[in-house]
N, C-alpha and C positions, 0 to 999 in steps of 0.2 A: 402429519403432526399427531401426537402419543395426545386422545381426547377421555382418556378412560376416565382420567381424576373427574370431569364434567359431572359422572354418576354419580359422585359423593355430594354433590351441592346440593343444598336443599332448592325445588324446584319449581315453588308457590311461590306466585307471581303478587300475592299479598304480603307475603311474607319482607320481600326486598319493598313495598310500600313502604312498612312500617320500620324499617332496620335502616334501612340509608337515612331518613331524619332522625333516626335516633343515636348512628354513629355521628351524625353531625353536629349533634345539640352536645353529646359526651365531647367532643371535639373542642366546642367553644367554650365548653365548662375546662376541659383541662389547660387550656390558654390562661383559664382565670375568669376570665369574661363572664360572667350571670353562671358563676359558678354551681349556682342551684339548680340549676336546668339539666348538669348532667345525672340528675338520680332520677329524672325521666326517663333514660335512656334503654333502661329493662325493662320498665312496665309496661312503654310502648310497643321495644320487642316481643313481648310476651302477650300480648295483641295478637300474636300467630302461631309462637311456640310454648312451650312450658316455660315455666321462670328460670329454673338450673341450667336450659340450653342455652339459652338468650343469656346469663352471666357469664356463660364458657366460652360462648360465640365473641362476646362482649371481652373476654380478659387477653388476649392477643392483640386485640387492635389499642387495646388500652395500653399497651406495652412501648407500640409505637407512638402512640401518643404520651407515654412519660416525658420517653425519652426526647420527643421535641419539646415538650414541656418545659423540663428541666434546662435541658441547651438554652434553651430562650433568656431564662431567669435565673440561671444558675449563681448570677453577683448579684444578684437582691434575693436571698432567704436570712430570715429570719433564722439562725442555726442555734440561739439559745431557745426559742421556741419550738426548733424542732427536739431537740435532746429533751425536754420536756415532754413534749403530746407522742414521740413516737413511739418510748414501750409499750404505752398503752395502748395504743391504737395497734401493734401487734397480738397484744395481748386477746384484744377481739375477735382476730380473725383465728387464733386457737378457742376461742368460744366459739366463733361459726362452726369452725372446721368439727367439733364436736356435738354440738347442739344440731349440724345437717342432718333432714331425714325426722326428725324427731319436733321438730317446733314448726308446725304449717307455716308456710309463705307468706300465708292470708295473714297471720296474727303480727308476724314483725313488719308487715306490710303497714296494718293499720296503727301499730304504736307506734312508729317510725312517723308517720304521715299524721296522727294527732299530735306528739309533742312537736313536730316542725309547725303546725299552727298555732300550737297554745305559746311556742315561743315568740311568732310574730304577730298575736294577741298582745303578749304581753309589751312588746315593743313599741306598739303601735298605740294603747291606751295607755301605760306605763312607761312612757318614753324615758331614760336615763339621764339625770343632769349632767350638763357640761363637764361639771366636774367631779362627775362621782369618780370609785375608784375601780379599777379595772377586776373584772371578773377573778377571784381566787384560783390556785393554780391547780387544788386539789379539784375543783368543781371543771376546769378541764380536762384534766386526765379523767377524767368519770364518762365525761363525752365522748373523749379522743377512744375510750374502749368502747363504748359506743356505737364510736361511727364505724372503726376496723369491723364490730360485727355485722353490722349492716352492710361497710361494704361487702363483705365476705359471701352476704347471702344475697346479693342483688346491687353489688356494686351503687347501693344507695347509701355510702359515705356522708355525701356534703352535707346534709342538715345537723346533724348532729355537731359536727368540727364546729359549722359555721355558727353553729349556737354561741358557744366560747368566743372563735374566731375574729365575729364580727365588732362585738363591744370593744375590744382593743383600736380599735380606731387606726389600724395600718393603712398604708397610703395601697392605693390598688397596686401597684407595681409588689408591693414585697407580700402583700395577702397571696397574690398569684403565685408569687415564686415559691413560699412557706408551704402550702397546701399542694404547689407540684411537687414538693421535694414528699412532701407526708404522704399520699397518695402513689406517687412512684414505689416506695417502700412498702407500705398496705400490698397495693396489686403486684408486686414483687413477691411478696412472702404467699399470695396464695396460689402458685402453678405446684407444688408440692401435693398441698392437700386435694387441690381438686383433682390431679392424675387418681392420687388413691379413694377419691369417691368415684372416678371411670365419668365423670364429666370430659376429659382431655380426648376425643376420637377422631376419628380422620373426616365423619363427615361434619363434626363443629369446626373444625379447622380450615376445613377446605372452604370453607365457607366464609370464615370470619378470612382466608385469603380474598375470595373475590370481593369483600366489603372495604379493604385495606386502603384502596385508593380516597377512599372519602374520611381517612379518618385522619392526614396530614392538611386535608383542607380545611378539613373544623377547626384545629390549632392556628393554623396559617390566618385564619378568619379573625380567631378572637386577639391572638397579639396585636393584628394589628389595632379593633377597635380597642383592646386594655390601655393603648398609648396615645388615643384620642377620645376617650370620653371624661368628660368631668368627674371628678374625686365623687359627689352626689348623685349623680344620675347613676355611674357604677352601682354601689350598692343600693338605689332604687331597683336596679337592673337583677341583681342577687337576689335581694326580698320578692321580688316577682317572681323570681325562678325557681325559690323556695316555698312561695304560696301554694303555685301549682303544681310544683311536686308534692306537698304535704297532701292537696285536695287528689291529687291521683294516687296516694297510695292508699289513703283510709279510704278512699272508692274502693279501690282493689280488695282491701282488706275487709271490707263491711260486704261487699256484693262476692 
């Protein structure tokens, strides 16, 4: 049996520590599920490699996970929401793809990771009436570019969307479906740019192969619990996910 490809894997035994929960945690976030939890998924990687490997290692398995993603929820999106949030959120990831190289990791690490706390500050003492009115649509597409850039530079998407996202008061089932179809598209649009920053190699690849089988089980995980937790305890579940991604990347960004 041909073992040469074995040479290309990365071969720290820390390294698959911190990568298989964090393929897993991206997993249940692309289900839907504590959707915030998937912008953990690079920082913890990055725990053993540089942040750019750990996105690159990170955007193939993300690919497999659209696409279950998507299959799952494909008759519940939101499609006038998406024709809205999605140029923008392209549009970000041609701000990433230009701004790479040039704007440290640390910096959108830690504004990234304070406004996802200052916005569940504001949540949290500022809570919204019943019947206020739903978030402007201009004030999402400012996010939805936003997040495309973030995800771009560390596949740390979800706070920003979720910012917008969340105050529309979607039922979990169609939040899920809306943000797989928008994310699918995001990490779609970036295997172009990052071939030509030379992120794309054989030993990021080989690698995010051997990680591949845990990244159908994170999906597999979170539909199911998306179709058995309560409407509330869900987004308790996100806000948690969002907390502690906000507080690990302004760590990151500050230390």
């Amino acid at each position: 049996m041909d073992t040469e490809w074995l040479a290309w894997l990365i071969d720290d035994p820390w390294f698959y520590a911190a990568a298989i929960p964090a393929v897993l945690l991206m997993g249940l976030s692309k289900s839907g599920f504590g959707s915030g939890f998937g912008s953990l998924a690079v920082p913890i990687m990055a725990l053993s490699v540089p942040v750019p490997q750990a996105a690159a290692i990170m955007l193939p398995l993300l690919a497999v996970m659209d696409l279950l993603g998507v299959t799952a929820y494909r008759r519940h999106v939101d499609w006038a929401l998406i024709r809205q949030l999605l140029p923008a959120g392209l549009a970000g990831t041609v701000l990433g793809t230009l701004s790479f190289g040039i704007l440290p990791a640390a910096w959108v690490a830690a504004v990234v990771g304070a406004l996802t706390l200052l916005f569940l500050a504001q949540r949290l003492f500022f809570p919204p009436r019943a019947d206020a009115p739903p978030p402007r649509p201009g004030w999402g597409r400012l996010l939805a570019m936003a997040s495309g850039f973030t995800s771009f530079v560390a596949h740390a998407g979800g706070p920003p969307i979720n910012a917008y996202v969340l105050p529309l008061r979607l039922s979990p089932v169609v939040f899920s479906a809306t943000m797989a179809v928008f994310f699918a598209a995001v990490n779609a649009s970036k295997w172009i740019p990052y071939a030509w920053l030379g992120l794309i190699d054989g030993r990021n690849m080989v690698t995010a192969l051997a990680l591949l089988p845990f990244a159908p089980l994170g999906v597999w995980l979170g539909v199911r619990l998306v179709h058995r937790v309560r409407q509330d305890w869900f987004y308790r579940l996100v806000y948690a996910g969002m907390f502690l991604t906000g507080c690990k990347l302004l760590w990151d960004g500050l230390r």
